[in-house]
C-alpha positions, 0 to 999 in steps of 0.5 A: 444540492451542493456540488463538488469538484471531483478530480477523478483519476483512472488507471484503465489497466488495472485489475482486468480493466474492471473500472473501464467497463462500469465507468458509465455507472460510476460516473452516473452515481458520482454525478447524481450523487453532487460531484462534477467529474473531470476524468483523467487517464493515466498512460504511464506509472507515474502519470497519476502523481504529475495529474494530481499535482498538477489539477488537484488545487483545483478540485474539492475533492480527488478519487482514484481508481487503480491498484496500490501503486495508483494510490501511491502516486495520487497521494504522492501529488497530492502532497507536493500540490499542497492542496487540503483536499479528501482522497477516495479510492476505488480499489481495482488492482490485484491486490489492493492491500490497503483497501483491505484494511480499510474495509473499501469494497471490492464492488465498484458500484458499492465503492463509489457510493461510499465515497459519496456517504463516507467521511474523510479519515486521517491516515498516516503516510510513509517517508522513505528516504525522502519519498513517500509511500502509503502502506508498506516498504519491504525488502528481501523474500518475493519483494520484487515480485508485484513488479516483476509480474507482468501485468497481463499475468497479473490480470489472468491470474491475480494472486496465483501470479505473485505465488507462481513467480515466488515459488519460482525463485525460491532456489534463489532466496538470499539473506539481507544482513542489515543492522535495523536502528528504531525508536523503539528497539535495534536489531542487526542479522541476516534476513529473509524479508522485512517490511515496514508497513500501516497495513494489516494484509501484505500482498494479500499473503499475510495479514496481521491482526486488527489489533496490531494496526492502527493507521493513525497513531503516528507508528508503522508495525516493523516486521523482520523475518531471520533467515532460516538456517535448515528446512526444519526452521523455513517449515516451521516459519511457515507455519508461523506465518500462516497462524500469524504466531510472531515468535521465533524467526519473526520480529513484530515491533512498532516504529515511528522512525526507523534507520537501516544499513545494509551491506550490499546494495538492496532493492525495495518495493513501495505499495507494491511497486519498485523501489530504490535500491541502496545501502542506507534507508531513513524511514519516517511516520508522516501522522495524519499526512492525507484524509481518505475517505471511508464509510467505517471507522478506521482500525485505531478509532475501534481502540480508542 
């Protein structure tokens, strides 16, 4: 049997500190399965991406186990290591956006022997003023509320957490006037959310549909919601969003490279996590940037 070097990386607070309790398994199937498993911890946000940037070079292949924002961070370091190696995910945060989309399985024993029979997939990655993020860049509406909650809540609850603490601020929403610049098309108003993403589930609230995403051709889908003038208007957005109808107060386009400026400084969330705030925001598609790896093909290869 052929073995690989396996960095293995664990968030052991994430989702209820679900991989804490089964890793004895995982790590039997990983070993079984070919893999030599170094297993780091992680101990504050940004330790994954100092691990995989510091130990990556030296492994054939890296996993991590967490929520959106360890993936964030191990896709970040492994980036700045330079090293050619596949990325496997198991997804064990809240809300696990991107895992969705992929179609990884929540069971971690079931993720695990994916990676192991999986093949790795080209995903493209996202550049925001310099800094990368894996599945989505928003700002507006409920944006800060992934890190607002804290995380304890964010264990008990799950999604009820983020629903909770949006209603709770609703009576605070304020547009955003930003004027939006793309290659495909500009747009300038006041905003109630905007997104910028290569994902088809947002925060696990809304999704798009398969046939709008493709995850490797180079283009994120810009989504930009207009403030609603009266309640007439926001239950009407309602209802848009939940049928997922992209008319009226919603703009869906695609984007390979997107320019924003704002009015007032606006903070933004990556992968879930908190953002930089700012008044100018350059955004790129970086195509086929990592290789994850996934036991299905990927949205776009069912098109092509």
């Amino acid at each position: 049997m052929n073995t690989k070097r396996m960095l293995f990386i664990i968030n052991p607070c994430a989702g209820q500190r679900r991989v804490a309790r089964k890793l004895a398994d995982i790590l039997q199937r990983f070993c079984a399965g070919g893999m030599v498993p170094t297993v780091l911890t992680t101990e504050y946000a940004g330790h994954a991406r100092k691990l995989v940037q510091q130990y990556a070079g030296q492994h054939d292949i890296v996993v991590c186990a967490g929520g959106d924002g360890t993936l964030n961070e191990t896709v970040a370091g492994l980036l700045e290591s330079g090293a050619d190696i596949p990325i496997g995910y198991l997804p064990c945060g809240t809300t696990n956006d991107l895992a969705s989309t992929l179609g990884l399985s929540r069971d971690l024993d079931q993720a695990a022997q994916d990676i192991l029979d999986g093949q790795p997939r080209m995903l493209d990655i996202g550049s925001f003023n310099g800094r990368n993020f894996v599945y989505t860049a928003s700002f507006g509406a409920f944006t800060s509320v992934s890190y607002a909650t804290p995380q304890p809540i964010k264990n008990v609850l799950g999604h009820l957490a983020y629903l909770l603490e949006g209603v709770k601020n609703l009576g605070q929403l304020q547009p955003v006037y930003a004027d939006v610049h793309t290659d495909s098309g500009d747009y300038s108003g006041d905003f109630l959310f905007g997104s910028v993403s290569n994902t088809t589930s947002l925060a696990g609230i809304l999704t798009l549909d398969k046939s709008l995403v493709q995850l490797d051709d180079g283009r994120f889908e810009l989504l930009l919601v207009d403030m609603p003038r009266n309640a007439i208007e926001f239950s009407q957005l309602l209802i848009n969003v939940a049928q997922r109808k992209f008319e009226g107060l919603l703009h869906l386009s695609t984007a390979s490279a997107i320019e924003i400026n704002t009015r007032e400084n606006v903070d933004w969330t990556l992968d879930g996590e908190d953002g930089r705030g700012g008044t100018h925001f350059d955004i790129r598609n970086l195509g086929g940037a990592v290789r994850i790896i996934t036991n299905q093909p990927l949205v776009s290869e069912g098109e092509n």
